[in-house]
N, CA, C and O atoms as a GROMACS GRO file, in nm:
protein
  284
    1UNK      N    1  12.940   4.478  13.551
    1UNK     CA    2  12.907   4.589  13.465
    1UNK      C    3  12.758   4.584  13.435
    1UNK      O    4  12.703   4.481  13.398
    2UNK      N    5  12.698   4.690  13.451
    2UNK     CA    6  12.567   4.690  13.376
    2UNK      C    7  12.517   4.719  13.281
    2UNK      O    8  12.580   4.802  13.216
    3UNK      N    9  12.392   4.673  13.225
    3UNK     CA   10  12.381   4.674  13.097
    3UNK      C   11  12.285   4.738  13.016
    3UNK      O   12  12.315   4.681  12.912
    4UNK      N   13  12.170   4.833  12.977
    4UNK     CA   14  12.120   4.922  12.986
    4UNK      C   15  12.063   4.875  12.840
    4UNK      O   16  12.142   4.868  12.746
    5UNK      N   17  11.890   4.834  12.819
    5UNK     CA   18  11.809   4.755  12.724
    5UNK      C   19  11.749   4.861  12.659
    5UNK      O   20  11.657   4.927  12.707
    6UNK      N   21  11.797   4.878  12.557
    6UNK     CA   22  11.743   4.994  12.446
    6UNK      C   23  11.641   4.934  12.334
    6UNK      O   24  11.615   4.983  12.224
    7UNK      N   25  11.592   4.816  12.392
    7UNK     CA   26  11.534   4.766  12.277
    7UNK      C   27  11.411   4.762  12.271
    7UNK      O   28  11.352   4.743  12.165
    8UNK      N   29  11.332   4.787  12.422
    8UNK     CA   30  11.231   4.736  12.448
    8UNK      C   31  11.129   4.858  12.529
    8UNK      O   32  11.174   4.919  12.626
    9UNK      N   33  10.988   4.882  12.475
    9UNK     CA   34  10.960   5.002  12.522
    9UNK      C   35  10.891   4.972  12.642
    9UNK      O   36  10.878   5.064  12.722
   10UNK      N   37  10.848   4.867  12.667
   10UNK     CA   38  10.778   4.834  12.808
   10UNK      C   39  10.656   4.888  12.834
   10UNK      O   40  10.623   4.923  12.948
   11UNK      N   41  10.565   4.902  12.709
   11UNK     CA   42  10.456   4.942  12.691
   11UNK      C   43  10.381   5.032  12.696
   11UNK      O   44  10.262   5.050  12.718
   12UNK      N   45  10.534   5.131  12.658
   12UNK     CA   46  10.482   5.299  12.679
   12UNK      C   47  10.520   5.369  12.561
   12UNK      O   48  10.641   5.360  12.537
   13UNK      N   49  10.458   5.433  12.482
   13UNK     CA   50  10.509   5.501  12.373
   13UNK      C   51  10.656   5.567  12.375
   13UNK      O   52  10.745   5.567  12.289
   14UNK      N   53  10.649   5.626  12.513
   14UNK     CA   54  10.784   5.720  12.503
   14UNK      C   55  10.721   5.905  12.505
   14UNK      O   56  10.608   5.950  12.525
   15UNK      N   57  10.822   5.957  12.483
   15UNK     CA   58  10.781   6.081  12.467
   15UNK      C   59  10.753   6.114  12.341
   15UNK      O   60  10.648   6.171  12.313
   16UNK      N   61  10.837   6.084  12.256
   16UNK     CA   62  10.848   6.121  12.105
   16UNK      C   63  10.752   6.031  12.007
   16UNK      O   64  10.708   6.045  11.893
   17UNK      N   65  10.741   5.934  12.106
   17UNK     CA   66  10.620   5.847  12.014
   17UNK      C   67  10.453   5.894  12.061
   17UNK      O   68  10.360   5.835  12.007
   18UNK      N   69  10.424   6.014  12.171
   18UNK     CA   70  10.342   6.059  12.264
   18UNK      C   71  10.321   6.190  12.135
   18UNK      O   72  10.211   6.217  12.086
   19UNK      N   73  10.404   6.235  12.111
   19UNK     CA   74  10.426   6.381  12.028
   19UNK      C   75  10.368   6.354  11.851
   19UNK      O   76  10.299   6.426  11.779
   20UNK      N   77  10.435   6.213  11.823
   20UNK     CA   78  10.409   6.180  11.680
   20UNK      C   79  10.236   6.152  11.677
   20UNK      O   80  10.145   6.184  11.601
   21UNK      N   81  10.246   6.086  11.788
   21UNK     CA   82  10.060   6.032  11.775
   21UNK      C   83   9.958   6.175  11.794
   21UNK      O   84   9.836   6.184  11.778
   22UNK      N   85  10.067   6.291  11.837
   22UNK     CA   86   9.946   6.426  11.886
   22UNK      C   87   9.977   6.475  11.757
   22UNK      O   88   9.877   6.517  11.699
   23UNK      N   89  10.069   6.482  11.702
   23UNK     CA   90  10.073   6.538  11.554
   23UNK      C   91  10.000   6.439  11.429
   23UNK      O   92   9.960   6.493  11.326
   24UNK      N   93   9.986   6.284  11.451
   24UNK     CA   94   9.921   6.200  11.366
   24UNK      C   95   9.776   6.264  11.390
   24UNK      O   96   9.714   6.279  11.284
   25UNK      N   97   9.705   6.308  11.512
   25UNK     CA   98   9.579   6.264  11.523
   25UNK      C   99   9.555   6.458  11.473
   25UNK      O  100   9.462   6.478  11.395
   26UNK      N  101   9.604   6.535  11.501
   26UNK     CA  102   9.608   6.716  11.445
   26UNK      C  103   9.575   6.648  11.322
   26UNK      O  104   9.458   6.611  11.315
   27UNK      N  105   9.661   6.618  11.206
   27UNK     CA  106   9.675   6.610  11.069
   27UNK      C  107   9.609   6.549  11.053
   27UNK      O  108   9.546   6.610  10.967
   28UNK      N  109   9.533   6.414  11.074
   28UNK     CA  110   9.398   6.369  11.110
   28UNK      C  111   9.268   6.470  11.107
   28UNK      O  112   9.174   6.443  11.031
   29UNK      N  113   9.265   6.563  11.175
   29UNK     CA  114   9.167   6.638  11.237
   29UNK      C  115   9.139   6.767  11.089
   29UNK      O  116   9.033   6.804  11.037
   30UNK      N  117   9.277   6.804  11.061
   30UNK     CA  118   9.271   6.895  10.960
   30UNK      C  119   9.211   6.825  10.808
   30UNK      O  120   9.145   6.882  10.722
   31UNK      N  121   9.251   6.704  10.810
   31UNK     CA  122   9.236   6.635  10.714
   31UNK      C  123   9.099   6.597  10.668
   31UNK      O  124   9.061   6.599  10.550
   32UNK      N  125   9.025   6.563  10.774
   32UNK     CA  126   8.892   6.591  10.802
   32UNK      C  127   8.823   6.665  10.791
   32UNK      O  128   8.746   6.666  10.695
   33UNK      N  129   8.824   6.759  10.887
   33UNK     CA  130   8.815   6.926  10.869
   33UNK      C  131   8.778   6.980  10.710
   33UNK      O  132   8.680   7.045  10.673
   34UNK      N  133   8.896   6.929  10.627
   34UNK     CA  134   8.881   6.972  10.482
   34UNK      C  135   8.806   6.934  10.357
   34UNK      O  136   8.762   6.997  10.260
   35UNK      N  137   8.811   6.769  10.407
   35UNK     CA  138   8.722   6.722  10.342
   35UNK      C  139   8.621   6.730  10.363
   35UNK      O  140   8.550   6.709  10.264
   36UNK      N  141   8.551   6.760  10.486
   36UNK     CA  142   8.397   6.833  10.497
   36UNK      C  143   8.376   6.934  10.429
   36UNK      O  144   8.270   6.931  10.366
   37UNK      N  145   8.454   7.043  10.415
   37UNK     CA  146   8.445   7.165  10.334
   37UNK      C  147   8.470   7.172  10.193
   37UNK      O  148   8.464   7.281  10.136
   38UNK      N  149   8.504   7.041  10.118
   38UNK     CA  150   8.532   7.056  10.005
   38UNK      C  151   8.396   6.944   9.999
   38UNK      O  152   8.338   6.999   9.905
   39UNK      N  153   8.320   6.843  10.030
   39UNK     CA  154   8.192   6.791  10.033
   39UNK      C  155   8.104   6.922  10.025
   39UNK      O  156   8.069   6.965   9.915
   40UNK      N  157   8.065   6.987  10.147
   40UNK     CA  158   7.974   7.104  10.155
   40UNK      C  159   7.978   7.169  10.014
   40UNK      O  160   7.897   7.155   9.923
   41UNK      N  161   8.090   7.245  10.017
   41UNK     CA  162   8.139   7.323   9.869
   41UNK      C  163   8.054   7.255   9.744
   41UNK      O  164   7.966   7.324   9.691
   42UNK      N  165   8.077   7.136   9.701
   42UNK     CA  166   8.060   7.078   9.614
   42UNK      C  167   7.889   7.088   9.613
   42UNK      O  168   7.830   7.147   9.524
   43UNK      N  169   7.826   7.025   9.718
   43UNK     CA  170   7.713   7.008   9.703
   43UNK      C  171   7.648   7.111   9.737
   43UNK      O  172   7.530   7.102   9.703
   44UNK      N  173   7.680   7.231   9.803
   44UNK     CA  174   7.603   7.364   9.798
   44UNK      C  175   7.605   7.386   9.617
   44UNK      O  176   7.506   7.431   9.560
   45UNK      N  177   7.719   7.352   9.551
   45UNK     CA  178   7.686   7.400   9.440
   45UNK      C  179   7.614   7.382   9.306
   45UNK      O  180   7.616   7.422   9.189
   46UNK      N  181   7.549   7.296   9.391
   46UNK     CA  182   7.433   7.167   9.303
   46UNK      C  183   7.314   7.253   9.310
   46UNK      O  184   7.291   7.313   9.415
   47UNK      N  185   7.219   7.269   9.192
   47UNK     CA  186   7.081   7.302   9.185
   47UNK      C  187   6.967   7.199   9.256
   47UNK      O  188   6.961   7.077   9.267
   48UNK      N  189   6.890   7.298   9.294
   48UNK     CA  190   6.777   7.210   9.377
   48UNK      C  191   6.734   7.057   9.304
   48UNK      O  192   6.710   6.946   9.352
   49UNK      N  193   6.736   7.108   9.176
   49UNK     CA  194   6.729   6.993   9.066
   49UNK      C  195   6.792   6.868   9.054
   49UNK      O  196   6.729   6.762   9.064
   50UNK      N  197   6.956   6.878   9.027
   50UNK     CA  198   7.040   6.798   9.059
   50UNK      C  199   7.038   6.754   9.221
   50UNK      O  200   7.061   6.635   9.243
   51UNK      N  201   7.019   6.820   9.306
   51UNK     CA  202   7.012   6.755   9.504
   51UNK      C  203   6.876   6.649   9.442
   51UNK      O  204   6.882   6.527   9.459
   52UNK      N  205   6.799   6.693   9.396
   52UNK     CA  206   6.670   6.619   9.382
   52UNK      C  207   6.721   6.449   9.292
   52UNK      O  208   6.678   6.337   9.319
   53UNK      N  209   6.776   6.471   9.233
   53UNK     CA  210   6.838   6.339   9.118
   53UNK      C  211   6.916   6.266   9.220
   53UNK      O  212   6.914   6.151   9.177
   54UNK      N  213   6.986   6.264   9.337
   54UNK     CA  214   7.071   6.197   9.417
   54UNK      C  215   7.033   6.196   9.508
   54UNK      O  216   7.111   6.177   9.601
   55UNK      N  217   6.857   6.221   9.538
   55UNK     CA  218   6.804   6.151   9.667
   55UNK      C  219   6.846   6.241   9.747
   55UNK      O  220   6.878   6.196   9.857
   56UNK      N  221   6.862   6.382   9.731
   56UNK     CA  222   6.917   6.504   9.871
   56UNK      C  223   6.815   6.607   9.868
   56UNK      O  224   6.725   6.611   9.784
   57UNK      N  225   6.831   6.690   9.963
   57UNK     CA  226   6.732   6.796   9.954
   57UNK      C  227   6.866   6.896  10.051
   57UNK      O  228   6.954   6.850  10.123
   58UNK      N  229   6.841   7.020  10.023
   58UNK     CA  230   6.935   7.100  10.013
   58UNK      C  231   6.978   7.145  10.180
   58UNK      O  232   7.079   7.210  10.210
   59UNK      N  233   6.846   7.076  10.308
   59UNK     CA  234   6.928   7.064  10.447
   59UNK      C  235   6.964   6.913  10.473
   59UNK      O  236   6.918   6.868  10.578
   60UNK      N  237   7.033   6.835  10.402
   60UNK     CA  238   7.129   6.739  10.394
   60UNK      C  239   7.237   6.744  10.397
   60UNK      O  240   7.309   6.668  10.462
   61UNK      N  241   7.282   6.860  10.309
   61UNK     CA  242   7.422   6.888  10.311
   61UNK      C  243   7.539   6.867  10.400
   61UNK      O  244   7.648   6.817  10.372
   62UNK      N  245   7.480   6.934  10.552
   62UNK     CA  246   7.522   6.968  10.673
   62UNK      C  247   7.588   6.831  10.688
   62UNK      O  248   7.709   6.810  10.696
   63UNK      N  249   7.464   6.716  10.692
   63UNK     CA  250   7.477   6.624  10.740
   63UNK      C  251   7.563   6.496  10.722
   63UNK      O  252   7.605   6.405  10.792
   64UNK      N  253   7.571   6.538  10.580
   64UNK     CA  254   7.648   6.449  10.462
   64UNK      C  255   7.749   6.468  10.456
   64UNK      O  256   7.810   6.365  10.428
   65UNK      N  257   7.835   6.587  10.473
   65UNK     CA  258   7.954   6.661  10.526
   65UNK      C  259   8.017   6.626  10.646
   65UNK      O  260   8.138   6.623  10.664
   66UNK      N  261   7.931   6.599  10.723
   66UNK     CA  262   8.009   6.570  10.875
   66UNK      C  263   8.006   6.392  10.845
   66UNK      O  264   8.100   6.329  10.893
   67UNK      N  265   7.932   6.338  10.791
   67UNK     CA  266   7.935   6.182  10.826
   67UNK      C  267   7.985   6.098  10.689
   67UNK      O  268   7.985   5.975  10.684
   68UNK      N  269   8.029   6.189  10.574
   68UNK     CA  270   8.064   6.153  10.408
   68UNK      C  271   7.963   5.997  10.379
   68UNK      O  272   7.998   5.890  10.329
   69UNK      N  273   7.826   6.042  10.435
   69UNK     CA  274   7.753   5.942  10.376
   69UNK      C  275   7.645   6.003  10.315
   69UNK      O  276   7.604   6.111  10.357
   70UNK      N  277   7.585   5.933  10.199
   70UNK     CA  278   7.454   5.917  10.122
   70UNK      C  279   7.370   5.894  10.150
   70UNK      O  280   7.328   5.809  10.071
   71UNK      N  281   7.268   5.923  10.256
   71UNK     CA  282   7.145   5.784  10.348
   71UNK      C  283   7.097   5.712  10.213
   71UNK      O  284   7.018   5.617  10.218
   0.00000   0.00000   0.00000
């Protein structure tokens, strides 16, 4: 009789584990995506004044948004 090993993936995700990781890395992407736009948001809405108190100048933004750092 043979015996058929359900236990072991043999170092392949599978299909459904192929699908979860394209939907992990989407929701990833959106997740990202948003938090750049809620960074931007925030600091577009800062006076030249306040950008000036935290070491920014107002074409930083862009930059600070895509990389969520402070130089």
């Amino acid at each position: 009789m043979a015996a058929f090993d359900t236990t072991r993936t043999y170092g392949s995700y599978g299909l459904v584990g192929r699908i979860g990781a394209t939907f992990s890395a989407i929701v990833a992407s959106v997740v990202e995506w948003n938090d750049a736009r809620v960074t931007r948001n925030a600091l577009s809405d800062l006076s030249d004044r306040e950008l000036e108190d935290i070491g920014m100048v107002r074409g930083d933004i862009e930059t600070v948004a895509k990389t969520n750092r402070i130089f």
